[in-house]
PAMI-980467 format. One record per residue (C-alpha): z, x, y; residue in one letter. Coordinates in steps of 0.001 Angstrom, whole numbers, padded with zeros to 6 digits, always signed. Example, Ala and Ser with C-alpha at 12.3 -4.5 7.8 and 13.67 -1.06 7.14 Angstrom:
2
+007800+012300-004500A +007140+013670-001060S 
END
This chain:
625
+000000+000000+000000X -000860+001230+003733X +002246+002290+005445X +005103+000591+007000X +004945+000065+010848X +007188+002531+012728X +008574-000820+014061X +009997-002441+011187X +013549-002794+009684X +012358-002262+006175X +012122+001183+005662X +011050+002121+001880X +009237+004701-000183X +008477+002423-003342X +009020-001205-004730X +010112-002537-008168X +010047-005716-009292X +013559-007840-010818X +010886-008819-013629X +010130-005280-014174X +014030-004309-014565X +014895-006993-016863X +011577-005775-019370X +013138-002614-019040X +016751-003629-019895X +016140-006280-021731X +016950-009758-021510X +020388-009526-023207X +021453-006979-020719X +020184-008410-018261X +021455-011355-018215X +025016-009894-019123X +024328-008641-015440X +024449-012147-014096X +027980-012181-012797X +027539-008548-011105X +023690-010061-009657X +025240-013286-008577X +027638-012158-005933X +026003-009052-004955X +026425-009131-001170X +023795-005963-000569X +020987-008469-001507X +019208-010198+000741X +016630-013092+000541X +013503-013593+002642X +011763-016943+002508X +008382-017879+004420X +008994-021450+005215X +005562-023557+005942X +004347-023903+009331X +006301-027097+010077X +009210-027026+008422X +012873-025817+009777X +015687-023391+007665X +018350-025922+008526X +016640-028700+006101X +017431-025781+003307X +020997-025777+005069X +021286-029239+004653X +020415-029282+000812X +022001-026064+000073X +025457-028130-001181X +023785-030193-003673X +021828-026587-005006X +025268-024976-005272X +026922-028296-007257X +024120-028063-009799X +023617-024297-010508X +026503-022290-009064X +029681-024563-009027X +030327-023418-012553X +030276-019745-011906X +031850-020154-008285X +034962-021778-010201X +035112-019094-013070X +035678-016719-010797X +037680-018305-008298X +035164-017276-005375X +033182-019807-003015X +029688-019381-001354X +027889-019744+001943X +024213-019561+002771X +023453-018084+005781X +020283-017300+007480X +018759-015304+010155X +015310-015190+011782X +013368-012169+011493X +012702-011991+014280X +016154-011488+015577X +017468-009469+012199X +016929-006157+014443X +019840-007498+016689X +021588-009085+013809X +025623-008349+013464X +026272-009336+010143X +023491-007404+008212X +024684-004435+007902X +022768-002774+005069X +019601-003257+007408X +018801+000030+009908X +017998+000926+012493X +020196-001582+014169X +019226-002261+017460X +021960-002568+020527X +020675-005736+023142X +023606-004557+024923X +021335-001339+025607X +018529-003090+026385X +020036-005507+029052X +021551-001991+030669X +018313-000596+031130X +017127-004188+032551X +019470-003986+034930X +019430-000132+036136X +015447-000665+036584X +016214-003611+038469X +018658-001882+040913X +016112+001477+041259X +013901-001299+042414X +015664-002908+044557X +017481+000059+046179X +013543+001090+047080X +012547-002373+048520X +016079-002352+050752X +014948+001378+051709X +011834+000326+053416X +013564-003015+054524X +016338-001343+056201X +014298+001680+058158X +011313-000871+058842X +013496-002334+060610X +015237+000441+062421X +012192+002160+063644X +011173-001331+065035X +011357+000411+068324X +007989+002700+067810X +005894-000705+067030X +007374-002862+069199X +004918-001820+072409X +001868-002205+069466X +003362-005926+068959X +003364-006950+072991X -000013-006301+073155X -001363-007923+070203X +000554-011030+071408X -000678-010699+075313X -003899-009948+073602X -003744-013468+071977X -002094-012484+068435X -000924-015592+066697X +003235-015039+065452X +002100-015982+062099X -001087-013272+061840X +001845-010244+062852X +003520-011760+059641X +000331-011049+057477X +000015-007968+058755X +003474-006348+058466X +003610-008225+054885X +000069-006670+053934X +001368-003262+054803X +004714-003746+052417X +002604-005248+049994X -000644-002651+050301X +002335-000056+050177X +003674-001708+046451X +000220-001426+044725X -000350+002111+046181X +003437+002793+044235X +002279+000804+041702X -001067+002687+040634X +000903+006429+041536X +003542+005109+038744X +000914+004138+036037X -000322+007204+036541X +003561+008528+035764X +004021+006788+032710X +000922+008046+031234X +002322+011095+031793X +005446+011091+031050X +005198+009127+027817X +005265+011060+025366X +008603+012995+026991X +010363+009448+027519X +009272+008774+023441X +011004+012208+022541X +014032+011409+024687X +014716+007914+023567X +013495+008351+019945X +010877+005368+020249X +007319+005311+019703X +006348+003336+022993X +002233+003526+023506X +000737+003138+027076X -001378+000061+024901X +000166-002169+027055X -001638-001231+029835X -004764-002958+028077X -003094-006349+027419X -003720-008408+030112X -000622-010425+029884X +001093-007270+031006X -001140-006061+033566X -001138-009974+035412X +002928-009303+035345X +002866-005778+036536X +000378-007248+039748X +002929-009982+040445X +006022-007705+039951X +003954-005964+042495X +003530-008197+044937X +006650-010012+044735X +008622-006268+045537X +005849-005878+048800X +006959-009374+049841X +010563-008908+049275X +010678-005822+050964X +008611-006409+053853X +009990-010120+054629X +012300-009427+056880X +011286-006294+059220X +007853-009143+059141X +010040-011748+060378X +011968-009507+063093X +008682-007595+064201X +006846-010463+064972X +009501-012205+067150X +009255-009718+070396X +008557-011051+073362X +005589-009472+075061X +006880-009448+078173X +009985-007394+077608X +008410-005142+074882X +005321-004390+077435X +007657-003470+080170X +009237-000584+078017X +012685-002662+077628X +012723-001556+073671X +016178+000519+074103X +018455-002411+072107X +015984-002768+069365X +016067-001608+066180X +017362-004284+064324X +020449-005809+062971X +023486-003774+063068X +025075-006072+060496X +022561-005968+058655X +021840-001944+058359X +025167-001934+057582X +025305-004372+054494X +022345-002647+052955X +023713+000786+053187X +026417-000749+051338X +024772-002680+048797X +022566+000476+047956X +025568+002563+047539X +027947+000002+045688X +024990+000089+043304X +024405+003991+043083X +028635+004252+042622X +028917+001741+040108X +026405+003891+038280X +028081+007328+038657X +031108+005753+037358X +029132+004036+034527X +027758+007696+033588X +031013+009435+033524X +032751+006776+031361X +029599+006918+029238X +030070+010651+028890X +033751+010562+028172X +033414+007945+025150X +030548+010604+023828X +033228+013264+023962X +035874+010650+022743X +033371+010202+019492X +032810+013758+018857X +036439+015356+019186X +038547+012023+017946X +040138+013007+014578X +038490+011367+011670X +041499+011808+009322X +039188+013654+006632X +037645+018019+007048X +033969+017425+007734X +034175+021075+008916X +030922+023446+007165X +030574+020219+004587X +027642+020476+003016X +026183+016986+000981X +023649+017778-002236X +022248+014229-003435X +021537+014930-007224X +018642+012238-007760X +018062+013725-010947X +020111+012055-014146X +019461+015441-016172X +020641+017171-013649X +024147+014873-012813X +025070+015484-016308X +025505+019119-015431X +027213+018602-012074X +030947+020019-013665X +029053+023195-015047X +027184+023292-011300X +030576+023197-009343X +032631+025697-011566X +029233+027718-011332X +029385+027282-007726X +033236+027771-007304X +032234+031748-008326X +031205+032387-004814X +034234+033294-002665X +032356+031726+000758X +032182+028088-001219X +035342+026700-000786X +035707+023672-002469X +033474+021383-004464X +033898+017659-004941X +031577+014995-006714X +031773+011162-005914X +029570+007657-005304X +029708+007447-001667X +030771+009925+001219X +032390+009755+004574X +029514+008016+006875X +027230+007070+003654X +029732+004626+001560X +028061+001078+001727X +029061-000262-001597X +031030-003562-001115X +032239-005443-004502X +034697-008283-005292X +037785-007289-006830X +040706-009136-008461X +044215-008020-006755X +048084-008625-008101X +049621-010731-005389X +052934-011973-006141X +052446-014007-009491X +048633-014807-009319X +045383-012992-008754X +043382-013144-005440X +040130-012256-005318X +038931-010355-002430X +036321-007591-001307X +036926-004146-000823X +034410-000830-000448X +034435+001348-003589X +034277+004882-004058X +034170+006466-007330X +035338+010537-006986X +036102+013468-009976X +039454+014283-009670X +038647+017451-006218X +038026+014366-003839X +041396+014549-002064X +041624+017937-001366X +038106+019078-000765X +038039+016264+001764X +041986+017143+002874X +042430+013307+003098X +045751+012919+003486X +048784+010955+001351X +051005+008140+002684X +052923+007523-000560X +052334+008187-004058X +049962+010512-005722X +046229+012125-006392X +044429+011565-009447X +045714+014223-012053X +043457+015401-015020X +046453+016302-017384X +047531+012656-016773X +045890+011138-020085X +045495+007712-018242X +044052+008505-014623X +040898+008577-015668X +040323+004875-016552X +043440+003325-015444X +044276+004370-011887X +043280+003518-008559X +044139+005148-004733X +043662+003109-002022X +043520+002966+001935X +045981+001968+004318X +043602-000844+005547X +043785-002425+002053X +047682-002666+002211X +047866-004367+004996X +044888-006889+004549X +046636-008002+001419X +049788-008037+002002X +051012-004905+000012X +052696-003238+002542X +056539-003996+000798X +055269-002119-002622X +052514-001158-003447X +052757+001374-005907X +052240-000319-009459X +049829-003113-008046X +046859-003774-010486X +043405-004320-009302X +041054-005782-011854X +037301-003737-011328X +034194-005481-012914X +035867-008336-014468X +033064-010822-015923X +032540-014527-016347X +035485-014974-018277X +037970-013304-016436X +038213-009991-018662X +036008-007104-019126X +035710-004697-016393X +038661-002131-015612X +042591-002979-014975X +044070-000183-013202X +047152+000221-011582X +048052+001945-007689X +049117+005282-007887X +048684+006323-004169X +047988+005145-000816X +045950+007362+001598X +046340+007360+005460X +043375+005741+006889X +040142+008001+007410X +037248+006570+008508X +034309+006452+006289X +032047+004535+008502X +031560+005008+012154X +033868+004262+014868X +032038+001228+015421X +033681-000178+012831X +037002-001119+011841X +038276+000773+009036X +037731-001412+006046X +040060-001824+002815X +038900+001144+000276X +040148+001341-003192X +039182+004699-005092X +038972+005761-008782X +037763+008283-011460X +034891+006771-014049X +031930+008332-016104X +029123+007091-014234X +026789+009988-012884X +028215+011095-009173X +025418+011448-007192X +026649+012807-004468X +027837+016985-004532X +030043+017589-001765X +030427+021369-000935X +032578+023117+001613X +031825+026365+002593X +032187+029585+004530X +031038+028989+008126X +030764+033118+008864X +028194+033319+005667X +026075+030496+005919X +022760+031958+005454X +023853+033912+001959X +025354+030944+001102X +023066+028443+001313X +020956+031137-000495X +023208+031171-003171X +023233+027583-004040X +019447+026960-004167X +019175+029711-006463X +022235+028352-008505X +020595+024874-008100X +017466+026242-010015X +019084+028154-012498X +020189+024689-013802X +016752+023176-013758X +016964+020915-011228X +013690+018767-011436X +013892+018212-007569X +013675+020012-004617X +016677+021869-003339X +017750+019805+000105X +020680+019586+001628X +022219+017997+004587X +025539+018786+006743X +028471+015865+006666X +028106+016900+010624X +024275+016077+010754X +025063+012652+009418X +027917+011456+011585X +026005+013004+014698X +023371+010021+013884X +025908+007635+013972X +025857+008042+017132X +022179+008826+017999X +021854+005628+020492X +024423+006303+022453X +023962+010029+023065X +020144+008681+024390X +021990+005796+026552X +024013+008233+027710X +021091+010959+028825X +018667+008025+029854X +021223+006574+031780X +022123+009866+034022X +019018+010254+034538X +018501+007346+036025X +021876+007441+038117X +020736+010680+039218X +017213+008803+040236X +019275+005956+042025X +021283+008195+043924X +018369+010077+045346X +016132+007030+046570X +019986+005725+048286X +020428+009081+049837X +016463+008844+050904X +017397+005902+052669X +020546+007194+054242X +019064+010376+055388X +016319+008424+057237X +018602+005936+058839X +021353+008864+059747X +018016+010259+061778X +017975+006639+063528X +021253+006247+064183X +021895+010240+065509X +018157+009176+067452X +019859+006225+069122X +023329+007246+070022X +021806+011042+071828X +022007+009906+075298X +025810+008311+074558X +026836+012044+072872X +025535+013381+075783X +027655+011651+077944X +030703+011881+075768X +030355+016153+075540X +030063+016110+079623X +033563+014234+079801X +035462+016837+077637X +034761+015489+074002X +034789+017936+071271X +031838+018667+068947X +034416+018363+065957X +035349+014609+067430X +031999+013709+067953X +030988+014812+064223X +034123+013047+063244X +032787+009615+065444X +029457+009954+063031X +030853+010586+060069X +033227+007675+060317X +030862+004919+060332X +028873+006062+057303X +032396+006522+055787X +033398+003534+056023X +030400+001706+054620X +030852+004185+051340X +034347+003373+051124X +033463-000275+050996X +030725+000200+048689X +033573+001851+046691X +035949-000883+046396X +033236-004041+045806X +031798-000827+042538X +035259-001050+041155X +035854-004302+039478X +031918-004575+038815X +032125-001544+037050X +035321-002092+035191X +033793-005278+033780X +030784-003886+032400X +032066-001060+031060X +034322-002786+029134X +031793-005020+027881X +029815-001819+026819X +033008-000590+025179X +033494-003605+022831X +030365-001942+020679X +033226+000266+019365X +036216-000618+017424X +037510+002876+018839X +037150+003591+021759X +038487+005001+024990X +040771+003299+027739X +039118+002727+031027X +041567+005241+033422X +041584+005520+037188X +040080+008950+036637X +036513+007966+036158X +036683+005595+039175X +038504+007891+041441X +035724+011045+040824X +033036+008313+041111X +034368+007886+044438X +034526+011362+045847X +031039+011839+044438X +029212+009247+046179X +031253+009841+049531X +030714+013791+048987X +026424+013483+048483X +026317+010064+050984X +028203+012859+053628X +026136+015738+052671X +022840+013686+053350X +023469+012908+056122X +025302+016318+057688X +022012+017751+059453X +021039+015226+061440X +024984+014664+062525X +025737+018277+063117X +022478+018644+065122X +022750+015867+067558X +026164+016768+067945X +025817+020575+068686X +022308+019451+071159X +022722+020191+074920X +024004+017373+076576X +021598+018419+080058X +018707+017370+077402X +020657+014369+075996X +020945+012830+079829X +017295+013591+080070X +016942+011321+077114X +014580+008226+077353X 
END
């Protein structure tokens, strides 16, 4: 079959059929299966319903399905069942499916929304805002369009044409961008996004009106305000008090920089729950862990004679073999537990070890014991299990000596009884998205396909050397490959190491179009107040007061920009936050260092034009206008 699109959630290198596995087994072993097949919760169904026809109708008959073919085993073993659907169209967004990757985060998505959005928008209230200020140099251009018989609403079109005529000129210069900087955005985000959509006209008819609408939006209101000079005064040369709204400069210096804070505080906290996911102890030694899958069966069968083989080397320091490792453990069964004078029957991962597990890992004991080869009964009777497990089933008063009843069948026997002989602090074998989950682990005979091997860090080359050629001298039938425990829980966490670059980036981006826009209108400002420094240095004032006199109005509008960023930020940071189950508490830190940055760059923008006016001659400042 051709391949799978990049863009799918089913990501395979072969198919078998169920029909083929039950030739193969045989239909006496396979249906003894049944029980194990029937509440299998890694399986998933997909069913193409007809053109007209909606899931909940299968829903709705879904009870009378379960009285007639699954009541009977449902009661057996004392366990109930739910159908549940999801469209596939939304399974890539899905919660609940966890054996389906990559998962994708809407969360993310809806960020990125929103930080394009704001870019936008601090660009549109750019041109707004300085239109408008440098109203002054086209208001003598307006009197005599209007004495020259210029209609109020043909001085609209034209200011509006400009804004607009300015948005498609930005819009073709960043087409031209993306083109180029595709392929680096693809390698940065780890997507496979194709400049296609650039030939699908659905897209190019919204990228025109996205456009437009920005031109009109942004040249609305310095339109408006051009257009309404009287010809009269603006012929005469009485242009001094234009320039605008005060007011209104004012709110969208601190609307752009209550957006560009909010963001600087959003990157730092992103940056300290990165640093909070790499350093936060995982309560197992990943350290130099080294993970061998043995897909060969030949080859398992040998795995004792590998690791005492191994075990030769004095740079290999431990060798463990077990179903399941920290970060790749997904096997979920139902289990039968001892809880007071009855059995309960509940779910819990599984993990199947040799008897190294414990302290290859260095997984710490609460109570109890390891598994113990010279004790005769470990082997088939004994069980460790998590923390988590105690106190989701109510063991916490004793549970050494609990039984837990593994792979019990139809009628109630079969499978394994084996009693508690340790409980293990906590460790996380998933990511920190997740709440630990109960964990119960054992000793058995099936083949351990994962080799866990920790070694020397100061001898890695030789050692790595060592075990390929150790892992042909047994005959492996596959390649040698390996993988570090490190490499694996480093993925884990793949998305948010790319939010967290993509979104500095783009804080970094935001910060430099506001500080564009405050540069510009610090020129206005220092432009308009010359003749009033003048005056103020000829009466005795200081050049430090004066620069203190400029400084404090920009200041101020940062400071407020500061205090609307908090609460904003605080709220959807924490949202962002609930993705984990661990994660860090929002401090005053982050918020405090957001603020010093944005008033430290918002007061270094503007610092030339401030310390220039203010050091100027204040002969040529009198002079002025």
């Amino acid at each position: 079959m051709e391949d799978v699109p990049a863009n799918s959630h089913l990501k395979f290198d072969a198919l078998i059929s169920g029909t083929t596995l039950a030739a193969e087994a045989g239909e006496e072993e396979f249906n003894s299966m049944e029980p194990v097949r029937f509440w299998n919760i890694g399986v998933y169904t997909y069913i193409m319903l007809n053109e007209n026809s909606e899931i909940q109708a299968i829903h709705d008959k879904f009870p009378g399905f379960y009285e007639k073919y699954m009541k009977a085993i449902g009661d057996q073993i004392n366990a109930s069942f739910e159908l549940m659907s999801t469209p596939l169209a939304e399974q890539h967004f899905s919660e609940h499916l966890a054996s389906d990757f990559p998962k994708g985060n809407r969360a993310f998505i809806f960020i990125f929304i929103a930080v394009a959005l704001f870019i936008l928008l601090i660009a549109a209230i750019n041109y707004m805002n300085m239109a408008t200020a440098r109203s002054t140099k086209r208001a003598r251009e307006v009197g005599i369009r209007k004495v020259a018989g210029a209609q109020k609403s043909q001085l609209i079109g034209q200011f509006l044409g400009e804004s607009v005529l300015l948005s498609y000129i930005s819009l073709v210069i960043a087409v031209l961008f993306v083109y180029l900087l595709m392929p680096d955005f693809n390698t940065l985000s780890g997507k496979s996004v194709t400049t296609d959509i650039f030939m699908n006209p659905v897209y190019i008819i919204g990228i025109i009106i996205v456009a437009t609408f920005i031109g009109f939006i942004s040249g609305s209101y310095p339109a408006f305000y051009l257009s309404s000079f009287k010809p009269v005064t603006v012929v005469k040369g009485s242009v001094s008090g234009m320039g605008g709204s005060g007011l209104l400069r004012k709110i969208l210096v601190v609307f752009q920089f209550f957006i560009a804070t909010a963001m600087i505080i959003g990157a730092i906290i992103v940056s300290q729950q990165l640093n909070y996911l790499k350093n936060k102890d995982l309560g197992f030694d990943m350290e130099h862990m080294m993970i061998l899958e043995m897909q060969d069966t030949n080859f398992r069968a040998k795995a004792p004679m590998f690791r005492e083989e191994l075990l030769q080397n004095p740079d290999i320091l431990g060798v463990t073999n077990s179903i399941g490792v920290p970060g790749a453990n997904n096997w979920i069964q139902v289990v039968r537990m001892e809880k007071d004078t009855n059995w309960i029957d509940e779910s819990s991962m599984i993990t199947i070890v040799d008897y190294h597990y414990f302290d290859v890992y260095n997984i710490h004991f609460k109570e109890g014991r390891p598994f113990d080869e010279n004790m005769g009964t470990d082997d088939s009777a004994a069980v460790v299990v998590n923390e988590a497990l105690v106190k989701a089933y109510g063991w916490e008063d004793d549970p050494i000596g609990k039984t837990i009843h593994w792979g019990f069948g139809l009628d109630g026997e079969e499978g394994r009884k084996m009693k508690v002989i340790g409980v293990i602090e906590d460790y996380h074998f998933k990511s920190l998205h997740n709440l630990v989950q109960p964990q119960m682990i054992f000793p058995a005979e099936f083949d351990k396909f994962h080799l866990s091997v920790r070694i020397n860090g100061d001898n890695m080359r030789e050692t790595i050397d060592f075990i390929e050629e150790k892992w042909n001298d047994f005959g492996a039938n596959r390649p040698f490959n390996y993988r570090f425990l490190e490499e694996t829980w480093d993925e884990m966490y793949t998305a948010e190491k790319k939010l967290g670059v993509i979104f500095s980036i783009a804080t970094i981006l935001t910060i430099f179009i506001a500080l564009l826009g405050l540069l510009g209108l610090s020129s206005f400002i220092a432009e308009q107040r010359t003749k009033e420094i003048g005056i103020r240095k000829i009466l005795g004032a200081s050049m430090n007061s004066i620069v203190n006199l400029l400084y404090k109005d920009f200041a101020i509008l940062i400071g407020i920009a500061f205090v609307l960023a908090i609460p904003v930020a605080w709220y959807m940071l924490d949202l962002w936050l609930e993705n984990f189950a661990f994660h860090i508490q929002i401090g005053v830190f982050a918020f405090i260092l957001g603020g010093v940055l944005s008033l430290a760059v918002g007061m270094l923008s503007i610092s030339f034009h401030i310390l220039k006016v203010a050091s100027s001659n204040p002969v040529n400042a009198i002079k002025y206008e």
